[in-house]
GUMIVO-7208 format. One record per atom (N, C-alpha, C): residue number from 1; atom name; x, y, z. Coordinates in steps of 0.1 Angstrom, whole numbers, plus 5000, padded with zeros to 4 digits. Each point is the difference from the previous one (the first is absolute). Layout:
REM GUMIVO-7208
{pt NUM; CA; {X; Y; Z}},
...
This chain:
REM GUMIVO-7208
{pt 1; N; {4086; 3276; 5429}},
{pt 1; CA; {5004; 5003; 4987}},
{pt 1; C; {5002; 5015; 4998}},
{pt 2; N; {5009; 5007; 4994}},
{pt 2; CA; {5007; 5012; 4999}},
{pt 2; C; {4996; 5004; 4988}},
{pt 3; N; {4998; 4989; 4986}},
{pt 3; CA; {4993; 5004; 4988}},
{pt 3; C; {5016; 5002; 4993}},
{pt 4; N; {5013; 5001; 5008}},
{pt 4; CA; {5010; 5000; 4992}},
{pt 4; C; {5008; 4986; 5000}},
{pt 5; N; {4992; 4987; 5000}},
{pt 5; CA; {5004; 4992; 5002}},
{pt 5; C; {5010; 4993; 4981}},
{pt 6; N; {4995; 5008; 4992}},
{pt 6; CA; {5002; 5000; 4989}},
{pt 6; C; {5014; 5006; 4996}},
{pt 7; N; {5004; 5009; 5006}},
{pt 7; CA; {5013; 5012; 4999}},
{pt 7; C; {5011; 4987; 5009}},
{pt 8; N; {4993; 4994; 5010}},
{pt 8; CA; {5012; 4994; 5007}},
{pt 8; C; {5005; 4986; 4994}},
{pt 9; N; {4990; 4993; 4992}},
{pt 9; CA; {5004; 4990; 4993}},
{pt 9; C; {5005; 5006; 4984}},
{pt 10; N; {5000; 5006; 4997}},
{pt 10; CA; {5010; 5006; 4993}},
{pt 10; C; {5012; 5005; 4998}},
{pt 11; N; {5005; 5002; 5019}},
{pt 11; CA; {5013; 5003; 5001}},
{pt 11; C; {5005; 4989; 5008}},
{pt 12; N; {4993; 4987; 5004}},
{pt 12; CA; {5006; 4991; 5010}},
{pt 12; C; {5011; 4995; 4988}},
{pt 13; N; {4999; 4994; 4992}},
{pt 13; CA; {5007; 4995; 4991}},
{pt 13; C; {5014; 5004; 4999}},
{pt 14; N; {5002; 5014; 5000}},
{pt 14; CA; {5008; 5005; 4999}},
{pt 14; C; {5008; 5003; 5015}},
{pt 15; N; {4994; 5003; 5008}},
{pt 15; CA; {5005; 4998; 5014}},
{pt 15; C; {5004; 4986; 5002}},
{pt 16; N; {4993; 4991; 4999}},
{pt 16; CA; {5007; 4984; 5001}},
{pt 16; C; {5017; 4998; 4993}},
{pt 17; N; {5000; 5009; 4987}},
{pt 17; CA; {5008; 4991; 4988}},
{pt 17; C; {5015; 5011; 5013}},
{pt 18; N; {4997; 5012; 5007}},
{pt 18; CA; {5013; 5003; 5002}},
{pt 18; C; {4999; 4997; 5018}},
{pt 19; N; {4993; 4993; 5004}},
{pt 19; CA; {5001; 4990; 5010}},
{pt 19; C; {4996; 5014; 5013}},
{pt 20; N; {4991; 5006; 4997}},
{pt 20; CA; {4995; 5011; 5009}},
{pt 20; C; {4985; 4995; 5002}},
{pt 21; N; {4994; 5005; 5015}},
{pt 21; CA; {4988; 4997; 5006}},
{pt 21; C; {4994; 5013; 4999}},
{pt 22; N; {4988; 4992; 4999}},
{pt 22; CA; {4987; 5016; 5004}},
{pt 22; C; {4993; 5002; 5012}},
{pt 23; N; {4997; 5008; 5003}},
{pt 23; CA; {4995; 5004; 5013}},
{pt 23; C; {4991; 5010; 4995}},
{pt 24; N; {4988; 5004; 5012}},
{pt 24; CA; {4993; 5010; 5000}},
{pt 24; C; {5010; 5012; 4998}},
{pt 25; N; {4994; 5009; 4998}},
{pt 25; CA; {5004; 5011; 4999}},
{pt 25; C; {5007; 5007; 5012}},
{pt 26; N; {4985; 5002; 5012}},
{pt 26; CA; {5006; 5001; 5011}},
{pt 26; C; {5009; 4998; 5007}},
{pt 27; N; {5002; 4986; 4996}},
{pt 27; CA; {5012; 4990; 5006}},
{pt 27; C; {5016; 5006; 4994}},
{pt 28; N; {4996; 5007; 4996}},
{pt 28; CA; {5014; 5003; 4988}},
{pt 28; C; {5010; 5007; 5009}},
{pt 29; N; {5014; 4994; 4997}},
{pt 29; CA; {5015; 5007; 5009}},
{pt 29; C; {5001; 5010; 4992}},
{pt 30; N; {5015; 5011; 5001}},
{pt 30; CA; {5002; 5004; 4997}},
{pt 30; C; {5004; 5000; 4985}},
{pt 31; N; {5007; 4985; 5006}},
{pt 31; CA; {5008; 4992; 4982}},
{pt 31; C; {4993; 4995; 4992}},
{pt 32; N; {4989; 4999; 5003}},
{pt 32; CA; {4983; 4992; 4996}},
{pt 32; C; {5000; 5012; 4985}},
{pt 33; N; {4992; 5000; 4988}},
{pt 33; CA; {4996; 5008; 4993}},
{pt 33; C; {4988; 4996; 4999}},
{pt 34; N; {4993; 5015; 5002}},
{pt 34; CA; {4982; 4995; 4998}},
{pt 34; C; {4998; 5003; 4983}},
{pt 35; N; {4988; 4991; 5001}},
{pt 35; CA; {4991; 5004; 4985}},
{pt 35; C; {4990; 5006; 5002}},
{pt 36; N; {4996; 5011; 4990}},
{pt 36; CA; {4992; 5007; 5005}},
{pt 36; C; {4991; 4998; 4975}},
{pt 37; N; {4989; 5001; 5007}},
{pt 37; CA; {4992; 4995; 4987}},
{pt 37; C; {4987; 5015; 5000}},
{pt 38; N; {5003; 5008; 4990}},
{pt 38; CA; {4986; 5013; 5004}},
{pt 38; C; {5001; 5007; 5012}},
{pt 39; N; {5010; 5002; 5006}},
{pt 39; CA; {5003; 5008; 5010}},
{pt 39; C; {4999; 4987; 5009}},
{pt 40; N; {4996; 4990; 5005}},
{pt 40; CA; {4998; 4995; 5012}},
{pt 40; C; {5010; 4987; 5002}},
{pt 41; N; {5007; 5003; 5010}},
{pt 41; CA; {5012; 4991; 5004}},
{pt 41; C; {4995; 4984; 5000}},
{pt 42; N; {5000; 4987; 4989}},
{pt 42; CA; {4994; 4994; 5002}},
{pt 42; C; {5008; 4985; 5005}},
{pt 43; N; {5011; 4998; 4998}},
{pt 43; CA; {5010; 4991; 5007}},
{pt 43; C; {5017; 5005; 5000}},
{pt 44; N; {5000; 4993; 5016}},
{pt 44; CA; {5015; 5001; 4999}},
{pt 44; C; {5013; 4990; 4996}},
{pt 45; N; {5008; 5004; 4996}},
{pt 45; CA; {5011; 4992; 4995}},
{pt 45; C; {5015; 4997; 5008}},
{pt 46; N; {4999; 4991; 5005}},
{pt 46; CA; {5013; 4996; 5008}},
{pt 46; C; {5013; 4997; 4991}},
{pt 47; N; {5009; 5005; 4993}},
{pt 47; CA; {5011; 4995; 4996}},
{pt 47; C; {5010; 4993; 5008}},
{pt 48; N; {5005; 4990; 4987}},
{pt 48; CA; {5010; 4991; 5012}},
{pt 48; C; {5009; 5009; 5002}},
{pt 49; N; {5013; 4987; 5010}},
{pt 49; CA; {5011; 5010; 5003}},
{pt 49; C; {5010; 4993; 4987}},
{pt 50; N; {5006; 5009; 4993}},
{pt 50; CA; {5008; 4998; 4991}},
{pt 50; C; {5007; 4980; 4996}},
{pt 51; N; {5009; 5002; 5016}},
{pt 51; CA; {5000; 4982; 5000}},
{pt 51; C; {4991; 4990; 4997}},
{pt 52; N; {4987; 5004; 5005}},
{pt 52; CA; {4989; 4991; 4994}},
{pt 52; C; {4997; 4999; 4988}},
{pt 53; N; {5003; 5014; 4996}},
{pt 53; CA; {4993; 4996; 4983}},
{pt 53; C; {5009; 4993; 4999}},
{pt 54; N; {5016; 4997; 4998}},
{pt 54; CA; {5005; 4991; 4993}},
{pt 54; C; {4995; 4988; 5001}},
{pt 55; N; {4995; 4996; 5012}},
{pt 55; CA; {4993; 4988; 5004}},
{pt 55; C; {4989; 4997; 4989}},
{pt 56; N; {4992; 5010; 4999}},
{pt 56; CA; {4991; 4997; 4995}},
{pt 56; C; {5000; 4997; 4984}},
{pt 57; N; {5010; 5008; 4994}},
{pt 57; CA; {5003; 5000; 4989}},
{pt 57; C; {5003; 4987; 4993}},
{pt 58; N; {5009; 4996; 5010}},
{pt 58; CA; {5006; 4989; 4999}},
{pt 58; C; {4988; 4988; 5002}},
{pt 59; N; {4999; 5000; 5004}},
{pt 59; CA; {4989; 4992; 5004}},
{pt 59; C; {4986; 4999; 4988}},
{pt 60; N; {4999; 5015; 4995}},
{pt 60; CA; {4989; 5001; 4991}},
{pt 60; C; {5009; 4993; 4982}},
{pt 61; N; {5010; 5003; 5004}},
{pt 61; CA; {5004; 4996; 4989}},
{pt 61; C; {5003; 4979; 4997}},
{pt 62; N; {4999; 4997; 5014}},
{pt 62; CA; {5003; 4988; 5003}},
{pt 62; C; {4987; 4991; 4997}},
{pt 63; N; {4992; 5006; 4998}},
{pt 63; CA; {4981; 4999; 5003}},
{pt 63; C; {5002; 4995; 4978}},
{pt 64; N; {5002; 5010; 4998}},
{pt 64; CA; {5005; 5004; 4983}},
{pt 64; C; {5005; 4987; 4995}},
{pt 65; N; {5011; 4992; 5003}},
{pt 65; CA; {5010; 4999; 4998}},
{pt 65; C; {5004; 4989; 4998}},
{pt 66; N; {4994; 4994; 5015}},
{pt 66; CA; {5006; 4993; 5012}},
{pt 66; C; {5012; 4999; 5003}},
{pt 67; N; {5003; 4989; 5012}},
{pt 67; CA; {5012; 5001; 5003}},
{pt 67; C; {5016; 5010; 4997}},
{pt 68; N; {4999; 5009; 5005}},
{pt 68; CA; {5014; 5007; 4990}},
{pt 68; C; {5013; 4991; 5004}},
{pt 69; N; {5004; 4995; 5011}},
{pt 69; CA; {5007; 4991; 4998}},
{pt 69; C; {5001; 4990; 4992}},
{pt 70; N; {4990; 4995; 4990}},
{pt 70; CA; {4999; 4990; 4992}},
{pt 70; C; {5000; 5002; 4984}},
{pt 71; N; {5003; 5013; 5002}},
{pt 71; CA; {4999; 5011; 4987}},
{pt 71; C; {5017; 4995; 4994}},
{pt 72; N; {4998; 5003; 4985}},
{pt 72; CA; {5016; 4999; 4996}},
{pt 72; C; {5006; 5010; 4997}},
{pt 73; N; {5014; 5002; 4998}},
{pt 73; CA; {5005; 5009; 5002}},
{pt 73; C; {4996; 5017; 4993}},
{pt 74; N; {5000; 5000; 4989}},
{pt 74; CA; {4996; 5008; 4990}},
{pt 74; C; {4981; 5005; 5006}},
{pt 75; N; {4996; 4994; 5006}},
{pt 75; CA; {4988; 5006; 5007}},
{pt 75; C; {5001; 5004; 5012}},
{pt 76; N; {5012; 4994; 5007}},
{pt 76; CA; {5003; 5006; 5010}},
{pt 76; C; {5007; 5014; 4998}},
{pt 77; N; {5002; 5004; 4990}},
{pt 77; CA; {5011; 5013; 4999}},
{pt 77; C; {4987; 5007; 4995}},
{pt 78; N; {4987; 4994; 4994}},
{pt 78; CA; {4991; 5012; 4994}},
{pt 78; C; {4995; 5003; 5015}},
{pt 79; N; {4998; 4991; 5008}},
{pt 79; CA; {4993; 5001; 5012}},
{pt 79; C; {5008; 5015; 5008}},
{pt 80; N; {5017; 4998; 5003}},
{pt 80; CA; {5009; 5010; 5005}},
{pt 80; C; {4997; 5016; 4990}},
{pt 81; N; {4996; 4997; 4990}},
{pt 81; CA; {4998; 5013; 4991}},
{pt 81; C; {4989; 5002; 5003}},
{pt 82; N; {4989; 5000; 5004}},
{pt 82; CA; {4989; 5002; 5000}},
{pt 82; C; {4997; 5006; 5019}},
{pt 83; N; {5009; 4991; 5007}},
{pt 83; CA; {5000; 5005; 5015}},
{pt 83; C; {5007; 5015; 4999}},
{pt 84; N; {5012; 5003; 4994}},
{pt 84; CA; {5012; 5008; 5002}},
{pt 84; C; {4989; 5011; 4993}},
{pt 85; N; {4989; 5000; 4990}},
{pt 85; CA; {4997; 5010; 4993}},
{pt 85; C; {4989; 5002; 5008}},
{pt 86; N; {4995; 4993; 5009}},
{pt 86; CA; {4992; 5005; 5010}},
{pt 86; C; {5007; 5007; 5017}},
{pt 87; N; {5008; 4999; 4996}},
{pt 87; CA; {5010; 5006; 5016}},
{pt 87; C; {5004; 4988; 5008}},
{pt 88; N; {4997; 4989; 4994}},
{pt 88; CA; {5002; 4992; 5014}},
{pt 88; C; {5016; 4999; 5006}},
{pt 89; N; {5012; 5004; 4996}},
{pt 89; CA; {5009; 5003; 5003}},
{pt 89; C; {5007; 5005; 5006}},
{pt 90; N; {4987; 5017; 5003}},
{pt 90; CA; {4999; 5008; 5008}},
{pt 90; C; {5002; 4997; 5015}},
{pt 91; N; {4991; 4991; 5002}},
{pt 91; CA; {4998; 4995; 5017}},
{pt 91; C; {5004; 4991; 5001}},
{pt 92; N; {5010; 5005; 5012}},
{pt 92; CA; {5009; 4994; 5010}},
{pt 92; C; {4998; 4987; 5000}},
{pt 93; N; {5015; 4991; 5002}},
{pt 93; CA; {4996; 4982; 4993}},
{pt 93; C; {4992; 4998; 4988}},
{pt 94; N; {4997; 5006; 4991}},
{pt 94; CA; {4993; 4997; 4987}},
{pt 94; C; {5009; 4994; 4994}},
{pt 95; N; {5009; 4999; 4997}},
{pt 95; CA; {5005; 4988; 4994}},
{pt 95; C; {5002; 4990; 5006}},
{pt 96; N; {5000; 4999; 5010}},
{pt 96; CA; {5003; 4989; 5011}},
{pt 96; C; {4986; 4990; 4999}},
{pt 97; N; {4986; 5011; 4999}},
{pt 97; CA; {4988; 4992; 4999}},
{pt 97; C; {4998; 4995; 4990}},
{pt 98; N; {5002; 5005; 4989}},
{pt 98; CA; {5001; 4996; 4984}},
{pt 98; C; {5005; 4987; 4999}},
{pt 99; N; {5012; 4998; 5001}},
{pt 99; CA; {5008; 4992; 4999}},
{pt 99; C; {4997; 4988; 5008}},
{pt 100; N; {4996; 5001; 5013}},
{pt 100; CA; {4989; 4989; 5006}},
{pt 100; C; {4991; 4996; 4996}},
{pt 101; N; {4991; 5009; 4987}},
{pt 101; CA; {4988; 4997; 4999}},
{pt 101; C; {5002; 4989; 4988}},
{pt 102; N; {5012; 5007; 4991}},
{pt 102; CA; {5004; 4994; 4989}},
{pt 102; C; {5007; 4988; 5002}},
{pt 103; N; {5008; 4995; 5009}},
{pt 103; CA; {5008; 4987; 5002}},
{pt 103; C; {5011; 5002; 4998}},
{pt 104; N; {5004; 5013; 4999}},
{pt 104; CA; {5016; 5001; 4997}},
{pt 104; C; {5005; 5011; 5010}},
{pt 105; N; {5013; 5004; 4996}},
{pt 105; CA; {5011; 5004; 5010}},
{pt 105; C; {4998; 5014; 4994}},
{pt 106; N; {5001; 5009; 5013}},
{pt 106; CA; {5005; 5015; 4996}},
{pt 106; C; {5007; 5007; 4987}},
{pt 107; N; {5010; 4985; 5001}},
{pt 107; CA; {5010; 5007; 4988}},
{pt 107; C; {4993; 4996; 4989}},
{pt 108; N; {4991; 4992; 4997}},
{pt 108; CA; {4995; 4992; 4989}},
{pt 108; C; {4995; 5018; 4995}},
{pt 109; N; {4987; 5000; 5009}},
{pt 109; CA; {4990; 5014; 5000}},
{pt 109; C; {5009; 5010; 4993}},
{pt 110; N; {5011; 5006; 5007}},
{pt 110; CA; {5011; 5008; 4995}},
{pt 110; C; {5004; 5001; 4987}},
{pt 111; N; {5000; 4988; 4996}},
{pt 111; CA; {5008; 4999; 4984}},
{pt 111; C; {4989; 5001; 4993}},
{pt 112; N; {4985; 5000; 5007}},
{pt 112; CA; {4989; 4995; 4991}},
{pt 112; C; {4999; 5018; 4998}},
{pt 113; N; {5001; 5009; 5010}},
{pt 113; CA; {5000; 5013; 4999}},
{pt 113; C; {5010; 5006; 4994}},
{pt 114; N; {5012; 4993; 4999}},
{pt 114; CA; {5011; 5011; 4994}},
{pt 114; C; {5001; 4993; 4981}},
{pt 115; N; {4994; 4991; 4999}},
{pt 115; CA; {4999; 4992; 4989}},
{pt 115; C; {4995; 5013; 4987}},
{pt 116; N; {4989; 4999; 5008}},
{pt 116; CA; {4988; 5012; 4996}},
{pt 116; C; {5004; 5013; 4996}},
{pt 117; N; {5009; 5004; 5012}},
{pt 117; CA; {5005; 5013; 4997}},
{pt 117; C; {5011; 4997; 4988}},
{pt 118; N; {5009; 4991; 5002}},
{pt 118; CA; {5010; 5001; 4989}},
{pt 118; C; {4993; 4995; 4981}},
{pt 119; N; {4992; 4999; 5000}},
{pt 119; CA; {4994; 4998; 4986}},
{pt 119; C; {4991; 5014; 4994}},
């Protein structure tokens, strides 16, 4: 027992929701970000790699939801507004994932994004 077992369950939550691991501190890469609590380094934080968060997003939001394929249309476009305002767009095949996750075709995703923009 470290005595900061209290500091780490306080930030696991939050490491889980953006699909990142914890590690000791020592264990920590370069890309790792430590926490340090009172001066003393007390866990390390593994961030995903960009593609995964979408995974996870998607997936956390599927958890939410259920099925997003099974979602109807008009919640499927809140769903594409809510990815796009999180960056999921950004990374490479993101719409390609989306639109697998959702049940529909690229171009569906597209008009759900340009829909948005034109209003």
């Amino acid at each position: 027992m470290t005595g900061n077992e209290p500091f780490i369950a306080a930030v696991k939550p939050l490491v889980d929701a953006m699909g990142g691991e914890i590690c000791a501190p020592d264990e920590a890469g370069p890309e790792d970000v430590v926490l340090a609590w009172e001066g003393v380094d007390v866990v390390g934080v593994r961030l995903p790699q960009l593609a995964d968060s979408l995974d996870h997003i998607l997936a956390a939001m599927e958890r939410r939801r259920g099925p997003l394929a099974d979602l109807d249309r008009r919640t499927k476009q809140e769903v594409v507004r809510t990815l796009e305002a999180r960056g999921a767009f950004a990374v490479r095949h993101g719409v390609e994932t989306v639109a697998g996750a959702l049940g529909v075709s690229r171009f569906t995703v597209y008009n759900y994004l340009n829909r948005d923009k034109g209003a």
